[in-house]
C-alpha positions as CSV (number, residue, x, y, z in Angstrom):
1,X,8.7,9.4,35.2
2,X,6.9,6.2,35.9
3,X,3.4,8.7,35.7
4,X,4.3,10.1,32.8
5,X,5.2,6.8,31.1
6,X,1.5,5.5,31.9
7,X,0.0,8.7,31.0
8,X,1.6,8.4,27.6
9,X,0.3,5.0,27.1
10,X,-2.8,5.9,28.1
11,X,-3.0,8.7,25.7
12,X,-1.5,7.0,23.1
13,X,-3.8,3.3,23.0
14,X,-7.1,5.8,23.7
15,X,-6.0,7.6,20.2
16,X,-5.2,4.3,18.4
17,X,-8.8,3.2,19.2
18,X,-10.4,6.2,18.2
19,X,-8.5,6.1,14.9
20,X,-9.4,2.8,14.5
21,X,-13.3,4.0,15.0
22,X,-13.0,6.7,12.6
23,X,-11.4,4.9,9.8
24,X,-13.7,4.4,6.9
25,X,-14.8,1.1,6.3
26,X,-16.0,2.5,2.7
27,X,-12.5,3.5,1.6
28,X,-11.1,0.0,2.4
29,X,-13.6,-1.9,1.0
30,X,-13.1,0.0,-2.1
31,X,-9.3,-1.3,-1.7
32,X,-9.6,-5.2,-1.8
33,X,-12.0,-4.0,-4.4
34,X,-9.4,-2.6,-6.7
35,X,-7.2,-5.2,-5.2
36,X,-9.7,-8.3,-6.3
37,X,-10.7,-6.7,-9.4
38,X,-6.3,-7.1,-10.4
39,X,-6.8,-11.0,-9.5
40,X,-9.5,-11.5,-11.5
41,X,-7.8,-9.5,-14.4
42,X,-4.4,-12.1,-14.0
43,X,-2.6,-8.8,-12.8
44,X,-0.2,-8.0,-10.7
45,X,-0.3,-5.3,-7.7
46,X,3.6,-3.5,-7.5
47,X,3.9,-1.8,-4.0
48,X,5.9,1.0,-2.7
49,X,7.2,3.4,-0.1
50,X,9.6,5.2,1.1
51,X,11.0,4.5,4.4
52,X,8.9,2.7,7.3
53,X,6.5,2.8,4.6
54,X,9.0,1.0,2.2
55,X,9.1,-1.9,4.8
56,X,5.4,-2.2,5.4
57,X,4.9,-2.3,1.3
58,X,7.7,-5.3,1.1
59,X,5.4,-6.6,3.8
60,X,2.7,-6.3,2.2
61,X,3.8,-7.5,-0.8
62,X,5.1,-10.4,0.9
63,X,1.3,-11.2,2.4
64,X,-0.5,-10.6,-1.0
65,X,1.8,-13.3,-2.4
66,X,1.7,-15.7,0.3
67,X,-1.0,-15.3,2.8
68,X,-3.6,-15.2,0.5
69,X,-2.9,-18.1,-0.9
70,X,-5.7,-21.0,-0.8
71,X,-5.0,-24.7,-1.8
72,X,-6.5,-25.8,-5.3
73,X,-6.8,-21.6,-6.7
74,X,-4.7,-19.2,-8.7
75,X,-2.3,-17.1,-6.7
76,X,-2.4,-13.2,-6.4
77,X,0.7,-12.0,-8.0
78,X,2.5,-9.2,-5.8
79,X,5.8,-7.2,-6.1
80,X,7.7,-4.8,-4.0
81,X,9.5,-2.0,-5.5
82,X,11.3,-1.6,-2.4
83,X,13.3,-5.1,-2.2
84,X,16.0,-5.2,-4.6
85,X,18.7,-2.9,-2.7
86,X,21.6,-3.0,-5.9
87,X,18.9,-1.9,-8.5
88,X,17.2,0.6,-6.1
89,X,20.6,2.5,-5.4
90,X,21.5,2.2,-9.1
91,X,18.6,3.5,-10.2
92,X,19.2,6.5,-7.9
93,X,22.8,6.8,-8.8
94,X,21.5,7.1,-12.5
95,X,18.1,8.4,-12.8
96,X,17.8,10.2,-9.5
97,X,15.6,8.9,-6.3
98,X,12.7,10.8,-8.1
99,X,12.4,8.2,-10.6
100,X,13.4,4.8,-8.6
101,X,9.7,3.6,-8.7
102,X,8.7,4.9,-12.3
103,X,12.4,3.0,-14.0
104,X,11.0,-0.1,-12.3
105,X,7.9,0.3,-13.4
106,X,8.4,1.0,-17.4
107,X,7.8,-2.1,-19.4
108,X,5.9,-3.7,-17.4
109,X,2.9,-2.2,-15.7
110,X,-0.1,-1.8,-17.5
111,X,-4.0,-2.1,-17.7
112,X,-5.2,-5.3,-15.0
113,X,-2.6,-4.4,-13.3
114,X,-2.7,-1.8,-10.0
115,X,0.2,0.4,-8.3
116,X,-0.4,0.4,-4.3
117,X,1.2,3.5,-2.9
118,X,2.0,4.0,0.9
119,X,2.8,7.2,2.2
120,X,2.8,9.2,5.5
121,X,1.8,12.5,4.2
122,X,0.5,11.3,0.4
123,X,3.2,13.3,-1.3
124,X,2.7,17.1,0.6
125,X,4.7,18.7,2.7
126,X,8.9,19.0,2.4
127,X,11.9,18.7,4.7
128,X,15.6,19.9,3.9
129,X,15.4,17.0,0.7
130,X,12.5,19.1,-0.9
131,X,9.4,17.5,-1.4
132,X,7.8,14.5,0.4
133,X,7.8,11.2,-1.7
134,X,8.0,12.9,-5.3
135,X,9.2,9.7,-6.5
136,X,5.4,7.8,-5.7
137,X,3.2,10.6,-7.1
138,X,6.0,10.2,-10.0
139,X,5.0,6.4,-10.1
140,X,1.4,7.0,-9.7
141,X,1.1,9.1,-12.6
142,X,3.0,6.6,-14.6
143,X,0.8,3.8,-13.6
144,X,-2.4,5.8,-14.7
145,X,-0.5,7.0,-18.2
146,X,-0.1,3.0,-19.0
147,X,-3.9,2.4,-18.2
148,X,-3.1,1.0,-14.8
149,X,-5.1,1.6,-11.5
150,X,-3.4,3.1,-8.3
151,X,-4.2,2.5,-4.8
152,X,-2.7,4.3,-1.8
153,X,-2.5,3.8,1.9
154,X,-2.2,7.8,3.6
155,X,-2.4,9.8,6.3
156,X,-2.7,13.8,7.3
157,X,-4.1,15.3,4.3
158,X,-3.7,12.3,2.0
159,X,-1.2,14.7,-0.1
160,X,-1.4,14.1,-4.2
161,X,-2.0,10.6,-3.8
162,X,-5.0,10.9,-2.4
163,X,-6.1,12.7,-5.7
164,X,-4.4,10.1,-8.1
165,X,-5.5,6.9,-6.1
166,X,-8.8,4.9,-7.8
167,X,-9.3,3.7,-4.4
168,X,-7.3,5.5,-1.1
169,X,-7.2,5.1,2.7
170,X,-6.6,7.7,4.6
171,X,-6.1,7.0,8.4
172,X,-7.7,9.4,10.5
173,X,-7.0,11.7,13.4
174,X,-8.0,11.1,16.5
175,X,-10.8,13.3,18.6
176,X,-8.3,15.5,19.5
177,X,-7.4,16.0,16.3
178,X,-3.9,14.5,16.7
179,X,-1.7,12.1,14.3
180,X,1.6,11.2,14.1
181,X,4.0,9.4,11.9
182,X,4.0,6.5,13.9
183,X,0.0,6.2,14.4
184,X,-0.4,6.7,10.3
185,X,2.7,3.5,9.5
186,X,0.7,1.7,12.4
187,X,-2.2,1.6,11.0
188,X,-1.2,1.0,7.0
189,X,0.2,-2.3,8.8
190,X,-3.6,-3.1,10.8
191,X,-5.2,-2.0,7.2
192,X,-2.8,-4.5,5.3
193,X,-3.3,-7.1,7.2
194,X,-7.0,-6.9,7.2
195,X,-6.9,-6.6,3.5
196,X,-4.9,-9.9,2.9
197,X,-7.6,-11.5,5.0
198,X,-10.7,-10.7,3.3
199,X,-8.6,-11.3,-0.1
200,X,-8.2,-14.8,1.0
201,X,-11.5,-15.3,1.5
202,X,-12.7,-14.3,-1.6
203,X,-9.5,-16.4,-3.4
204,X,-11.1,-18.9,-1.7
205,X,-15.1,-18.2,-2.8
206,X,-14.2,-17.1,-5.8
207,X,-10.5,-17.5,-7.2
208,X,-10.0,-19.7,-10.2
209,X,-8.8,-22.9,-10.2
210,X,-4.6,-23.3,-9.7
211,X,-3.0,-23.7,-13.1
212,X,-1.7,-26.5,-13.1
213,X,-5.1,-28.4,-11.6
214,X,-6.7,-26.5,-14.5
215,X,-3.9,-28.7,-17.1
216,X,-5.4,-31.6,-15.5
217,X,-9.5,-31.2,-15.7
């Protein structure tokens, strides 16, 4: 067993670097692109998922909002669609899951603004529920009917998403032409994170100047 355990390891971390080798650098600068272009419009970016991908986009969220913060400039506004438990299930006991990112959404997003979807498969494929993630391809249309942008974080195929998105990730296979839930939700977190860094640096090269120290030139 202990072979096997360090065979898997092996297997696994030799995959994660080759994904991490494939993954275009392109794609994700198009992303803080899209993702900059909302700051500098005074929008806000809404993100969701479903699942370990509904954690990762309250985390992400979370870092838009706060670790891109820099002292003295305007902050990036963020929201997760994800967070609020008692409207989420509400929303589902009323409207249907298929519509719990679209009912949060109407009213309020609209052109500045961007929709970043995360998703395993991008919306293809189906288990015993029916369809894969219906309800972000749902959203994502929505978002582009109100003149907002969509972004998405993938994997496999990149499913609908990957069509809808104005700028889209997709994380790669590895050379064996693997990938797996847990390597796709792995990397959305490395991509985040390296998003929210170069964000920060251009806040800091480029934001505008904090409200309030605006009031007070």
């Amino acid at each position: 067993m202990w072979s096997d355990n360090v065979d898997f390891v092996e297997r696994y971390l030799r995959q994660t670097a080759e994904v991490a080798l494939a993954t275009s650098r392109e794609d994700l600068a198009k992303v803080i692109e899209l993702l900059f272009e909302c700051y500098r419009a005074r929008g806000t970016i809404y993100t969701c998922g479903n699942g370990g991908s509904a954690a990762n986009a309250s985390h992400l969220a979370a870092d838009l909002a706060k670790f891109t913060r820099v002292s003295g400039r305007r902050r990036m506004q963020a929201q997760s669609l994800c967070d609020n438990a008692a409207l989420v299930s509400a929303l589902t006991n009323d409207e249907g899951f298929g519509r719990v990112f679209v009912e949060q959404l109407v009213g309020r997003i609209g052109r500045g603004d961007v929709l970043l979807c995360l998703s395993v498969h991008g919306g293809s494929g189906a288990d015993q529920a029916g369809p894969w993630s219906q309800n972000l391809v749902a959203a994502a249309r929505y978002a582009r009917a109100e003149g907002a942008r969509v972004g998405a974080l993938v994997g496999y195929d990149g499913g609908a998403l990957r069509q809808l998105a104005d700028a889209c990730v997709v994380v790669p296979s590895a050379l064996d032409g693997s990938t797996s839930t847990p390597h796709v939700e792995g990397f959305h977190e490395v991509y985040h994170h390296l998003v929210c860094d170069r964000l920060r640096e251009l806040v800091h090269a480029h934001g505008e100047p904090a409200e309030d120290e605006a009031a007070r030139s």
